[in-house]
N, C-alpha and C positions, 0 to 999 in steps of 0.2 A: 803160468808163464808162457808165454809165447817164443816160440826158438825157433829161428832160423834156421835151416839148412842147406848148405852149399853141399852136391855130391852129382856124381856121373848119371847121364842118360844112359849109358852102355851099359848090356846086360855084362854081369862081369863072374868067374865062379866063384862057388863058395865063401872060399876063406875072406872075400869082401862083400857077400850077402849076410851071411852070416852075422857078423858083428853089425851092420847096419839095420838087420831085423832084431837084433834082441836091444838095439839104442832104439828102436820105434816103439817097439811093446815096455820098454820104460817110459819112455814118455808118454804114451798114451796111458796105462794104467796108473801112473803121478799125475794126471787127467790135463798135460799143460798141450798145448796147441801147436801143431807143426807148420810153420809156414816155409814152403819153398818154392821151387820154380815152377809146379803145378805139373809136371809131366806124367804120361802114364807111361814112361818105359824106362826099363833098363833100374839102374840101382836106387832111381827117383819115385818109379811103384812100389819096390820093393817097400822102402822108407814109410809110404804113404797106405799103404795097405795095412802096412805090423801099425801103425798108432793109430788108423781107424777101427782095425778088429781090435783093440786095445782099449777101447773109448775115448780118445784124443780127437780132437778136432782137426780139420786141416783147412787152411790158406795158401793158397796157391795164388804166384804171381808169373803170369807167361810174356810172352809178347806175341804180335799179329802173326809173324813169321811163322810162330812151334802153336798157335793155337790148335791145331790140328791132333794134336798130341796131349792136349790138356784136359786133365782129370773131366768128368763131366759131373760127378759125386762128390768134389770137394765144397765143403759148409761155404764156402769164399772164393770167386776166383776176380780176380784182375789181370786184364789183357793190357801191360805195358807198351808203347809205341815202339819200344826200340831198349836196349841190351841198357843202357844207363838208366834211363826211366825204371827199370825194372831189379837193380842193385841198391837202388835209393829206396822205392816202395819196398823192397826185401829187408832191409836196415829198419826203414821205418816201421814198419808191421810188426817187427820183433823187439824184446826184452834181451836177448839174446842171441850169440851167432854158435854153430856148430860146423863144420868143414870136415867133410867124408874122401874118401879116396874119389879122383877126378882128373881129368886133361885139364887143356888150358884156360878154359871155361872155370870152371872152378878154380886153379890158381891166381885167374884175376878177378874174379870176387874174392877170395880170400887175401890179399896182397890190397888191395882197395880197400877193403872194411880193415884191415892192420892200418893205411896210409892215413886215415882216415880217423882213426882209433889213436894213434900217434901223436895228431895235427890237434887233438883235443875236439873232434868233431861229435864225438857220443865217446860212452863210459863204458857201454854194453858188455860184460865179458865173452872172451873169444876163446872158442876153444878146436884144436885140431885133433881131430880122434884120428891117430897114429895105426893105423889098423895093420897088420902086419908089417910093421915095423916101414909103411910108406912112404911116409913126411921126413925119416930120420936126416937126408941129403936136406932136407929144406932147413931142417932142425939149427944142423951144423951149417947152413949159410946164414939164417939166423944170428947165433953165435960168434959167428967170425965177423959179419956185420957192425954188431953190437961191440966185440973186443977191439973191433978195426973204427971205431967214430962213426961210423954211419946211421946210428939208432939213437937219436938223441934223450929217447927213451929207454929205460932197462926191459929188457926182450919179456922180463918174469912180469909188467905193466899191462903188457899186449896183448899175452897166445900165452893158454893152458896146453901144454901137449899132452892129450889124455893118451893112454895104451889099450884101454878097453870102454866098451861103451859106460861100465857103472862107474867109472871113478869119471867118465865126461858128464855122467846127470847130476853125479854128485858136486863136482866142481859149480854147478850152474846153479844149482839149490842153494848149497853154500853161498854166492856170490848174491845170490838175491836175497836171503838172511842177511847178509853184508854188504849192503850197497858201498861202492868206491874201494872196494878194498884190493883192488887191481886183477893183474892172474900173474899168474905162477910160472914159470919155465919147469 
């Protein structure tokens, strides 16, 4: 399987390298393919290093601006024109999305592939690894969302919120044993 990744450039400590190296050395050793934004810094190497030393593949999609920063060892890489170009080829490359801790770069990829995921544009299951307890604010707008009419969708259709990296591999194996069978709140 091929899975996306949304997550931070910025080196970040531990408590969110951590849980993002041991979701790379699962997918790398489930031998499925990483594709993200191609970068070599911060919490997007970390990613990309645990599923290469892992034997997983990687695809990397950048744009002109960050190629300066992009892997030069990834199996694939694609230099996007420009930040849209480069959330479509992200979507499209992948079976699957994953969403790591990140600034606003990462919540509007993540909040796009939902809008998108919504609108009936792909099926892809989506999932936000909750890593110490980060997403929980976005969780409960979510929710209040969906209670308040604005999700014309059930929020459990959209976004798995995983807690730790095995139960977000496992959600994503599951869902592709089970094509259509939505995600989970």
């Amino acid at each position: 399987m091929d899975i996306c990744v949304f997550l931070s450039a910025a080196d970040l400590d531990e408590r969110y390298t951590r849980p993002a190296r041991d979701f790379a050395e699962l997918l790398g050793k489930a031998g499925h393919t990483l594709v993200w934004g191609g970068s070599e810094s911060g919490l997007m190497k970390v990613v990309a290093d645990g599923v290469q030393e892992s034997g997983g593949r990687l695809v990397g999609v950048s744009v002109d601006f960050l190629s300066h920063v992009a892997r030069a060892d990834a199996d694939e890489m694609v230099i996007a024109r420009d930040l849209a170009e480069r959330k479509a080829l992200l979507l499209a490359k992948s079976d699957a999305v994953v969403v790591m801790v990140g600034g606003t770069g990462t919540l509007d990829e993540a909040t796009e592939i939902l809008e998108l995921k919504k609108h009936g544009k792909h099926t892809k299951p989506v999932v936000l690894l909750n890593t110490a307890g980060f997403y929980d604010g976005l969780k409960e707008q979510f929710r209040r969302m969906e209670a308040e009419g604005f999700l014309p969708v059930p929020l459990r259709e959209l976004v798995f919120f995983a807690e730790d990296p095995r139960a977000a591999l496992d959600y994503l194996e599951e869902s592709a044993a089970a094509p259509g069978t939505g995600a989970r709140a």
